[in-house]
C-alpha positions as CSV (number, residue, x, y, z in Angstrom):
1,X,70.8,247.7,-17.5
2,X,68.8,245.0,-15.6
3,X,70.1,241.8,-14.0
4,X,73.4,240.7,-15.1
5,X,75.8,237.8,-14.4
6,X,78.7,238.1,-12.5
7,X,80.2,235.1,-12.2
8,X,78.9,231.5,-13.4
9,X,81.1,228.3,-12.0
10,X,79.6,224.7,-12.4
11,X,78.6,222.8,-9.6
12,X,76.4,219.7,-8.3
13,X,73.4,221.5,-6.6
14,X,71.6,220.0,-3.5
15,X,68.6,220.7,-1.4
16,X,68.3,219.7,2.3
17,X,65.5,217.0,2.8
18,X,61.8,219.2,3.9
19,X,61.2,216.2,6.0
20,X,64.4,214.6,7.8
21,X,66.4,218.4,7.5
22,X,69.2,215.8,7.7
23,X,69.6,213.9,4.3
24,X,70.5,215.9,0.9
25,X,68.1,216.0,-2.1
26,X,69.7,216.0,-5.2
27,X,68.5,218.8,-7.3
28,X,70.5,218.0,-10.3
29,X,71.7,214.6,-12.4
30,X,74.7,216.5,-13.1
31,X,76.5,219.2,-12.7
32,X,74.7,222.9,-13.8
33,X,75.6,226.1,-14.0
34,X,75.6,228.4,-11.3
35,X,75.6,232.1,-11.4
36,X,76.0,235.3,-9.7
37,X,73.1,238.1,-10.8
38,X,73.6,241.6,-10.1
39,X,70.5,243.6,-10.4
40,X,71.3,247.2,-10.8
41,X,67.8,248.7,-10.9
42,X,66.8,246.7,-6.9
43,X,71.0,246.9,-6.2
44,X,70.7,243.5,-5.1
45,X,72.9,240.1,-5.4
46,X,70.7,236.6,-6.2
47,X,72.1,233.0,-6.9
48,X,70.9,231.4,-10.0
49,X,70.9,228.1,-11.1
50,X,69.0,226.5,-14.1
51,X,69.2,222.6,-15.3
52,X,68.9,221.4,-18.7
53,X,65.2,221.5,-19.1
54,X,65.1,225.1,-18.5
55,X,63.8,224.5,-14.6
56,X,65.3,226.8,-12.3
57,X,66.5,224.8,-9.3
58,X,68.0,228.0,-7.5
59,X,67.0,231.2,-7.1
60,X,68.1,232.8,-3.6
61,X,69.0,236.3,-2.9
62,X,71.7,237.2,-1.2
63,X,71.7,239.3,2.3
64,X,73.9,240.0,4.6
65,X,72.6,237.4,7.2
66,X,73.6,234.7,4.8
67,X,76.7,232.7,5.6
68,X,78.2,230.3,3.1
69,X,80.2,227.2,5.2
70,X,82.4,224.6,3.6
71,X,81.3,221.3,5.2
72,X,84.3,219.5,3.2
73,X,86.9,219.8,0.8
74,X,84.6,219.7,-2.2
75,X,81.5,220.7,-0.6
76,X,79.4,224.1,0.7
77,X,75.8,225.2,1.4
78,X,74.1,228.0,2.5
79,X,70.6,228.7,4.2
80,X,67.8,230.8,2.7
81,X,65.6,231.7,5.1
82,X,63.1,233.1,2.6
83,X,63.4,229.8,0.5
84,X,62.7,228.1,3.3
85,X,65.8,225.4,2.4
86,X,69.3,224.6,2.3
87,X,70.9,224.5,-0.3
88,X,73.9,222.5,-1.3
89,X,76.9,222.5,-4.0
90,X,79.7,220.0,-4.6
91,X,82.4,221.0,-6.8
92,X,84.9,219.3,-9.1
93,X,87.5,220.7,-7.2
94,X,88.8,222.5,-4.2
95,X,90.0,226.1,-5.9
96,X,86.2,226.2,-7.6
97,X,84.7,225.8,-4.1
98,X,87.3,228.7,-2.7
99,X,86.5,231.2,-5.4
100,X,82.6,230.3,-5.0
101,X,83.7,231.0,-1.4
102,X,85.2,234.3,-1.9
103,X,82.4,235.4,-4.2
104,X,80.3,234.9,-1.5
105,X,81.9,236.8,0.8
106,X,82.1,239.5,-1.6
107,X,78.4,239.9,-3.0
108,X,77.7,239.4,1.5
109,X,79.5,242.5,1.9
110,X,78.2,244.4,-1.1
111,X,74.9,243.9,-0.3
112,X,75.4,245.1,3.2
113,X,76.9,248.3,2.3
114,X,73.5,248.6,-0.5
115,X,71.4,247.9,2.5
116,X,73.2,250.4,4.6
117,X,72.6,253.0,2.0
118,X,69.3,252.8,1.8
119,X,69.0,252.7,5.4
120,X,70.6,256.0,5.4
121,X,68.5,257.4,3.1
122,X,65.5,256.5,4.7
123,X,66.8,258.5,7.8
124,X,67.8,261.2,5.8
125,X,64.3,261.2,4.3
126,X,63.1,261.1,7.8
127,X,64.6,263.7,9.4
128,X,64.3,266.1,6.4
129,X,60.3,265.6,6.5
130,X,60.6,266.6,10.2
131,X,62.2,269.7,9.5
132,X,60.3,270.7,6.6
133,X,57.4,270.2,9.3
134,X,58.4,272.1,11.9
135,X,59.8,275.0,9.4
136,X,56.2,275.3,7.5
137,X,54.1,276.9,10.3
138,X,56.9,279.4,10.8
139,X,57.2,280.5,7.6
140,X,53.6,280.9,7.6
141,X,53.4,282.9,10.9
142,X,56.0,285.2,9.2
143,X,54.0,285.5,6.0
144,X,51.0,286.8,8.0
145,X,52.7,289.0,10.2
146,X,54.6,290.5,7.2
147,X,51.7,292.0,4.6
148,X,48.2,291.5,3.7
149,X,45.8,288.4,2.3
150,X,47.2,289.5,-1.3
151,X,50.4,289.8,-0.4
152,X,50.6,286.8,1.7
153,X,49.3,284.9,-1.6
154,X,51.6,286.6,-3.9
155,X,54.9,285.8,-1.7
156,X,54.3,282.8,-0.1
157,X,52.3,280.4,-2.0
158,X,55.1,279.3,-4.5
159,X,57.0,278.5,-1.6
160,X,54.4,276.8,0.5
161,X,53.1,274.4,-2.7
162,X,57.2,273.3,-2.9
163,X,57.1,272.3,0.9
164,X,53.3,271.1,0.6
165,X,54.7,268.6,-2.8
166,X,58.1,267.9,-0.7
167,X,55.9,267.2,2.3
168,X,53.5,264.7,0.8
169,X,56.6,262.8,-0.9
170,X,58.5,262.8,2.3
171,X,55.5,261.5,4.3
172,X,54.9,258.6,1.5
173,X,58.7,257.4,1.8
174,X,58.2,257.7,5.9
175,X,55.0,255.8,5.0
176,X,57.1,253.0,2.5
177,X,60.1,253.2,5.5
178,X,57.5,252.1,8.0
179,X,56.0,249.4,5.7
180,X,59.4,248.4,5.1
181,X,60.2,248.3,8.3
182,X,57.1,246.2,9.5
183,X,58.3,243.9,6.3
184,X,61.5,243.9,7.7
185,X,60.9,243.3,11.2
186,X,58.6,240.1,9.6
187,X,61.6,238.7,7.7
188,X,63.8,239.4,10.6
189,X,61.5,237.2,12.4
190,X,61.4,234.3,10.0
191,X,65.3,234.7,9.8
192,X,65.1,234.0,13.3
193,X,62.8,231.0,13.5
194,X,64.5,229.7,10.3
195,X,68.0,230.4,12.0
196,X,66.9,228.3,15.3
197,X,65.3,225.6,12.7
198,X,68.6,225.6,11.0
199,X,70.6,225.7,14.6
200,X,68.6,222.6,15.8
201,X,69.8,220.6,12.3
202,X,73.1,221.9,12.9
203,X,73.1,220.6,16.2
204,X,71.6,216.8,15.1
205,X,74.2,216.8,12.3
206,X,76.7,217.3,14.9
207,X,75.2,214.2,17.2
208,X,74.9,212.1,13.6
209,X,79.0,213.5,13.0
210,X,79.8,212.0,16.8
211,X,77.5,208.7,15.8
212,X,79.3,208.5,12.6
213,X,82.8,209.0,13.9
214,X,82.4,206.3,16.6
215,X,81.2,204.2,13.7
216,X,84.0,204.7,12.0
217,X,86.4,204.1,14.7
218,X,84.3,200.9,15.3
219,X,84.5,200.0,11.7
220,X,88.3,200.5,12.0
221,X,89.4,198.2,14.6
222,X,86.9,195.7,13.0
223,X,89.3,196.6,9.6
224,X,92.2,196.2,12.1
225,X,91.1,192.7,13.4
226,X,90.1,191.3,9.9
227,X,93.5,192.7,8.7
228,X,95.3,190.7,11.5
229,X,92.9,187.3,10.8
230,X,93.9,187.8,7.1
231,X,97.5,187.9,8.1
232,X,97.2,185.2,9.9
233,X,95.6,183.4,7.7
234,X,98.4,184.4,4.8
235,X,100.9,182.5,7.4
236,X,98.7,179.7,7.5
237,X,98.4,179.1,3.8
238,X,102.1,179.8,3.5
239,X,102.4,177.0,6.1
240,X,100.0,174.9,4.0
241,X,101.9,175.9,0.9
242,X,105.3,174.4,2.0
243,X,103.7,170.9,3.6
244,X,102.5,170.9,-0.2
245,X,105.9,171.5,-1.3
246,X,107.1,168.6,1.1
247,X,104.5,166.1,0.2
248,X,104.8,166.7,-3.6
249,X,108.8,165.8,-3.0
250,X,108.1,162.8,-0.9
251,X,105.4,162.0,-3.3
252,X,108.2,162.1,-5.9
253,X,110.8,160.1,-3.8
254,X,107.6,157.5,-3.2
255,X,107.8,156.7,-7.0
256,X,111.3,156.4,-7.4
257,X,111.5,154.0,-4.3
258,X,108.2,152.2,-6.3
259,X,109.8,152.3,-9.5
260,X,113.5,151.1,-8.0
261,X,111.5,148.3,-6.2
262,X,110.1,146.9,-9.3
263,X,113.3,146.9,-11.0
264,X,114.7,145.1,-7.5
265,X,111.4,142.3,-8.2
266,X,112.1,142.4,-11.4
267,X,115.7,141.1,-10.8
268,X,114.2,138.8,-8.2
269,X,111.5,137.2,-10.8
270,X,114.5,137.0,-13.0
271,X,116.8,135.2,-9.8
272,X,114.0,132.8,-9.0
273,X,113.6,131.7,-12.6
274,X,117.4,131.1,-12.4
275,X,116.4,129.4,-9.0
276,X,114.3,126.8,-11.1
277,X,117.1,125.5,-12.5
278,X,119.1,124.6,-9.3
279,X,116.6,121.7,-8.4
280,X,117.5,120.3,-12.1
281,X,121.3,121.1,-11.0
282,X,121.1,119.3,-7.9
283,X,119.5,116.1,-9.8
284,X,122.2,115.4,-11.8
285,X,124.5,115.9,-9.6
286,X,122.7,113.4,-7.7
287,X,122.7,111.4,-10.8
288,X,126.2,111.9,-11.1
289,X,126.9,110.3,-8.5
290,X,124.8,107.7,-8.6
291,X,126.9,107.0,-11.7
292,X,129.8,107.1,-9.6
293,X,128.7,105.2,-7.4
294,X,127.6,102.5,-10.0
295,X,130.9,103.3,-11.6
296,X,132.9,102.8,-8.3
297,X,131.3,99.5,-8.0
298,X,131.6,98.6,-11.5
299,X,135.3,100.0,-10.7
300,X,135.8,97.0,-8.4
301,X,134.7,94.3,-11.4
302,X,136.0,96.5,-14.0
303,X,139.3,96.9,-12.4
304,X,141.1,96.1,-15.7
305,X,139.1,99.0,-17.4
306,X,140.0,101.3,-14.4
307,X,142.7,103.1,-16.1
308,X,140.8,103.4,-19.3
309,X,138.0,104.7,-17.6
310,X,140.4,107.0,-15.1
311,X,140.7,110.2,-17.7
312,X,136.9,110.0,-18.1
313,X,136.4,110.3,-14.0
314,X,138.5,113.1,-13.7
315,X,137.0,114.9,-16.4
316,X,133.7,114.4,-14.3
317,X,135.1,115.1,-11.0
318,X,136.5,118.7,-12.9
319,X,133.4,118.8,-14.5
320,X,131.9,118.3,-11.1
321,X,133.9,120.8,-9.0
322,X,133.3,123.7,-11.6
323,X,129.3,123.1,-11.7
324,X,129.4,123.4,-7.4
325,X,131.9,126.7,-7.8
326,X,129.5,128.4,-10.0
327,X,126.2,126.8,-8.1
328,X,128.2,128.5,-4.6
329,X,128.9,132.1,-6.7
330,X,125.0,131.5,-7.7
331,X,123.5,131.0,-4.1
332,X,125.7,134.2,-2.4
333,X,124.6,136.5,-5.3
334,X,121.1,135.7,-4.6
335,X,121.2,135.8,-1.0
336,X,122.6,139.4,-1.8
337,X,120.0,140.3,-3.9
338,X,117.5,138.7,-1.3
339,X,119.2,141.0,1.3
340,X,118.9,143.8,-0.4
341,X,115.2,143.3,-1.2
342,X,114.6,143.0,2.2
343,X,116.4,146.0,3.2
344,X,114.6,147.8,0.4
345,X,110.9,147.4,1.9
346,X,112.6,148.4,5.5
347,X,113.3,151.6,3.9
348,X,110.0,151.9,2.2
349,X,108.0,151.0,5.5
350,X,109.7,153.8,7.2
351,X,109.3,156.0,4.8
352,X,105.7,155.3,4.4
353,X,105.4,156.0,8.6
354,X,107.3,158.9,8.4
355,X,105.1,160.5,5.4
């Protein structure tokens, strides 16, 4: 039947760094398929893994020193002693790296129970070419005591070219068993330096895990403190933002206290204008009474005329009276209007201290 699969999952495939025995190599740009080989004819278990341009990137055989360890949720690797690597697979999910797992486990166990087979039938081999051995010379001690030359050759040689043919097989497996054996013993011993190789790696991964960790812890309280600073800082700007808030309203109130203070010039441009005119007022009433003052002289040598002219001083005098009441009503409404001008810039002066 030859080599067939027995179960193909697809995985990223890594190799450990030659150099550092540290860092991971990646073997792969993507993920490949990876495969379980049974081969029925050798009854052994191999790994296989081939990329896209037909390069095989795995090829490990499976014994039962192998041990496959998940290193994280995704992630698992296993040594290969006669590889002389590492190798590596991360998975798209947790239940591919379980079954890959399991599979492991099982082809572990199935080639321990083929390796204890043929362990067995080594020793069986063994042991039987012992016996056959020691049985040969007494057979032919028998065979001579029992008979002639001819009858020695006539009865015993059939029997003595089986164990002769049975012999020489059974001493070429003791031979293989023993070359096996030494081959064995020589792989055992690489396992062994490859195992300590791989046991000093594990043991500097484990220093670089403590390293990492305590960088990590230091990298979170350095999170924690920038985390607080931002925080801080959020308050700040949220501070900031609000003393916006308040100067873009006193901003606002500024130019409606500028805008109502024009107006309140405005009115006083306008009030000063009508101030213009008082001077003008006060002249003819000056005038006017020059006039009556020429009139009350003339009123002493134009005492005949008095009464004639008598209707035309009252109508002054009224005349008189009402210009003064409405020159009085104008010179309280401006000193209002001056007033509150003035108590208009007290209010903008304190407003522009308190801003």
């Amino acid at each position: 039947m030859g080599e067939q699969p027995i179960y193909t999952t697809r995985a990223h495939v890594f190799q450990i760094d030659p150099t550092t025995k540290k860092n991971w190599v990646p073997a792969s740009k993507q993920a490949v398929t990876v495969s379980y080989f049974y081969d029925s004819t050798r009854n052994s278990y191999r790994i296989i893994s081939v990329d896209g341009s037909k390069q095989v990137i795995i090829n490990s055989t499976i014994t039962p020193n192998m041990t496959f360890t998940k290193t994280s949720q995704k992630f698992g690797q296993w040594a290969d002693s006669r590889a002389n690597t590492v190798f590596g697979l991360g998975f798209a999910s947790e239940q591919q790296l379980a079954k890959f797992s399991e599979k492991f486990q099982e082809v572990k166990e199935a080639a321990k129970l083929a390796r204890d087979k043929s362990q067995d039938k080594v020793e069986t081999m063994s042991n039987h070419s012992q016996e056959s051995g020691r049985e040969t010379p007494s057979t032919n001690q028998a065979s001579s005591i029992n008979g002639t030359d001819d009858e020695k050759i006539s009865h015993v040689g059939p029997e003595a070219a089986v164990l002769k043919t049975e012999n020489e097989r059974l001493k070429s497996a003791v031979e293989q068993s023993n070359t096996n054996a030494k081959k064995w013993e020589t792989e055992l011993q690489t396992l062994r330096e490859n195992n300590a190789r791989l046991v000093d790696a594990l043991q500097e991964s484990s220093a670089n895990v403590e390293s990492w960790k305590k960088q990590l812890s230091a990298y979170k309280e350095e999170s924690d403190t920038l985390r607080e600073k931002i925080a801080e800082l959020e308050a700040q700007c949220n501070e900031a933002n609000l003393e916006k808030q308040k100067n873009a309203q006193l901003s606002v109130r500024v130019q409606e206290l500028e805008t109502e203070l024009q107006d309140k010039e405005q009115e006083l441009e306008n009030l000063r204008k009508q101030a213009e005119i008082i001077p003008q007022l006060m002249a003819e009433c000056e005038t006017i009474t020059a006039k009556m003052q020429t009139a009350e002289t003339q009123n002493k040598e134009l005492e005949g005329r008095i009464q004639g002219l008598q209707l035309d001083i009252d109508d002054s005098q009224q005349k008189q009276g009402n210009m003064k009441g409405e020159l009085k009503k104008f010179m309280d409404m401006l000193d209002g209007k001056i007033d509150e001008l003035h108590e208009l810039r007290q209010g903008l002066s304190k407003l522009g201290v308190d801003n």
